[in-house]
Structures are given as structure tokens and as C-alpha cells.
N, C-alpha and C positions, 0 to 999 in steps of 0.2 A: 962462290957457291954459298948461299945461305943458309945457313945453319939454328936451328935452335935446342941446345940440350935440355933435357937429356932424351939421350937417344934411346930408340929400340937394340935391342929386344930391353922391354920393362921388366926388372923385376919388384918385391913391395916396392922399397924403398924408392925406386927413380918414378916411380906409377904414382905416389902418392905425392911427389916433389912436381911431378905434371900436372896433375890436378889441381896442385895449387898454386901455381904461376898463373893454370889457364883463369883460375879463379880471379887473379890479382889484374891480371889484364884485365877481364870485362869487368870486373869494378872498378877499372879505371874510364870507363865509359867513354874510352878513345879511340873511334872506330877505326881510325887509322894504323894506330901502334897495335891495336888486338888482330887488325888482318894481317900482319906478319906472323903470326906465328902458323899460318896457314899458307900452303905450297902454293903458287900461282894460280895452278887451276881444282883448287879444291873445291871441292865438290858438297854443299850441305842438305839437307830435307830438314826444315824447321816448322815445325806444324805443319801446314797447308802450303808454305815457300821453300821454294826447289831455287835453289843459289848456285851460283858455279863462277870460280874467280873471285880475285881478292875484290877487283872495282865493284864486283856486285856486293861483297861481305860486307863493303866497306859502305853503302846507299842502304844495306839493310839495319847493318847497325845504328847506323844516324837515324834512320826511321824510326827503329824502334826506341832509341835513349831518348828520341822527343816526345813519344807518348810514354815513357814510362818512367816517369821522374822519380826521383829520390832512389834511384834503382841501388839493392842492397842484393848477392849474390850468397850463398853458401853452397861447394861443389864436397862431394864425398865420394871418395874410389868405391865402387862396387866387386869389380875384377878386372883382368887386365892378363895378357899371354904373347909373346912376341910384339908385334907392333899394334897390338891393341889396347885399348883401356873403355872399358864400362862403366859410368859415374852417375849417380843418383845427385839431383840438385834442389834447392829453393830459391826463389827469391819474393822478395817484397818491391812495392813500388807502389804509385798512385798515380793516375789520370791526371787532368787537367781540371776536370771537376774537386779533385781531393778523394775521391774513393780511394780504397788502399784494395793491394791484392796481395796474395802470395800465390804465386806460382810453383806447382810441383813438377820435374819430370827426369827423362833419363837418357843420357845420350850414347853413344855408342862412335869412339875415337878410333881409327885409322890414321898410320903416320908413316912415314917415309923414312929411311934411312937416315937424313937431315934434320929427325925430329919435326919436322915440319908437318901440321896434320892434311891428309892430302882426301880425308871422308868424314862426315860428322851426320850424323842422324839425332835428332834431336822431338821429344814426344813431350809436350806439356800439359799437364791442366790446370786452368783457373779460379782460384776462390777467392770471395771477396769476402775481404775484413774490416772489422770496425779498427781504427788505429789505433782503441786500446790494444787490441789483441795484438800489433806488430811485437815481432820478437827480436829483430835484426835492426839493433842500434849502435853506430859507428858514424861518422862523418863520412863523406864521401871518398872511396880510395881503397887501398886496403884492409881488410880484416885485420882486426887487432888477434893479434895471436891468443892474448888470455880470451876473445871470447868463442862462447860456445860453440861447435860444429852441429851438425844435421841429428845424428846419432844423439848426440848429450840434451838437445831442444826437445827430446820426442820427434822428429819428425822424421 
């Protein structure tokens, strides 16, 4: 049986230790290891894309890592109660032209006794930046601990 802790029911502490693994995954922009932490047939609403299943999570995520280079993630708990979690996000990235974006939005986690998330709801908006204005500077991979969160950026 596959497992990923920490399990529900979330309290702060296991809610915010979620949030930032789910963080650490898709900064690692490996659509394969981030659909694991997702139940076989989970279920997501990503903007305008209705996904179901890791094969599908797994063709969306590659879709999206190829148009969205230098992709940089920061996730922040908003709430969280039995098997759920509510997280406000950012990121930055840039096209293939070089335009830079930061993306705002907030998703809404469902999870399985196995920790596994088995519903994701996911609502963004787009704003385009000049590169001076990026704020999310790291190599690719995980966030450095010392740097800033969502909350401490203004954002």
C-alpha cells in the first residue's frame, strides 16, 4: 500500500510539513516523482484542465514544465481540518520568448488516509513581469530554507 506522510487528520504542524514537501516536489519539476504523492485516480481542476489519474498528472505536468521554464514555486498553508489543507501559492517562470510571469493562486487539498492526495482544486492568476521585478531567486530544486515565504515577500 502506498503511503505518503504525514497523514490526516492535519494538525498546524503535520499541515505545514505538507505543504512543504508538496512545495519541494514540484520544484523539483519531475513530473513523475510529484505524481506520486497523488492517489491513482486523483482527481484535479487546474484552471480550465479537469485531470484524473497519475498518467494524466503526469502529460500535464511535462506540458506545463516545458512552457514554463525557470519555474520557481512558493506554497503557504492558509487552513487545514481533518483531511484537508488550503494553501495560497506563487510562482515565477518565463516563456520561451523570455517574458517572466508570476503566478498567483490557491488550491484547495484532499487526502486519503495514505496521505496520498486523492482531490486538488487549483485557481490561478497571471501577471507578467519585467525580470527586474522577479523576487524568487534559487537554483533549481528546493527552496533554500533562509529564503523568504509568501507572507515575508508581501505577497
Amino acid at each position: 500500500m502506498e503511503q505518503r506522510p504525514p497523514y490526516p487528520p492535519f494538525d498546524r504542524q503535520t499541515a505545514i510539513e505538507k505543504v512543504r514537501k508538496a512545495e519541494d516536489g514540484w520544484n523539483s519539476r519531475d513530473p513523475q516523482k510529484v505524481s506520486l504523492a497523488y492517489s491513482i485516480d486523483s482527481r484535479w481542476r487546474n484552471r480550465t484542465d479537469f485531470v484524473s489519474g497519475r498518467e494524466e498528472i503526469v502529460g500535464f505536468l511535462t506540458r506545463k514544465w516545458e512552457r514554463e521554464l525557470e519555474y520557481g514555486l512558493i506554497k503557504e498553508l492558509w487552513a487545514f481540518g481533518g483531511n484537508r489543507i488550503a494553501v495560497r501559492f506563487a510562482y515565477e517562470s518565463h516563456d520561451s520568448t523570455g517574458k517572466w510571469f508570476r503566478s498567483y493562486g490557491n488550491e484547495n487539498w484532499k487526502f486519503n488516509e495514505n496521505g496520498l492526495m486523492t482531490v486538488r482544486h487549483a485557481s490561478i492568476n497571471d501577471l507578467a513581469i519585467a525580470e527586474a521585478d522577479r523576487l524568487f531567486h534559487w537554483p533549481q530544486g528546493r527552496r533554500p530554507d533562509d529564503h523568504l515565504g509568501l507572507s515575508d515577500l508581501g505577497l
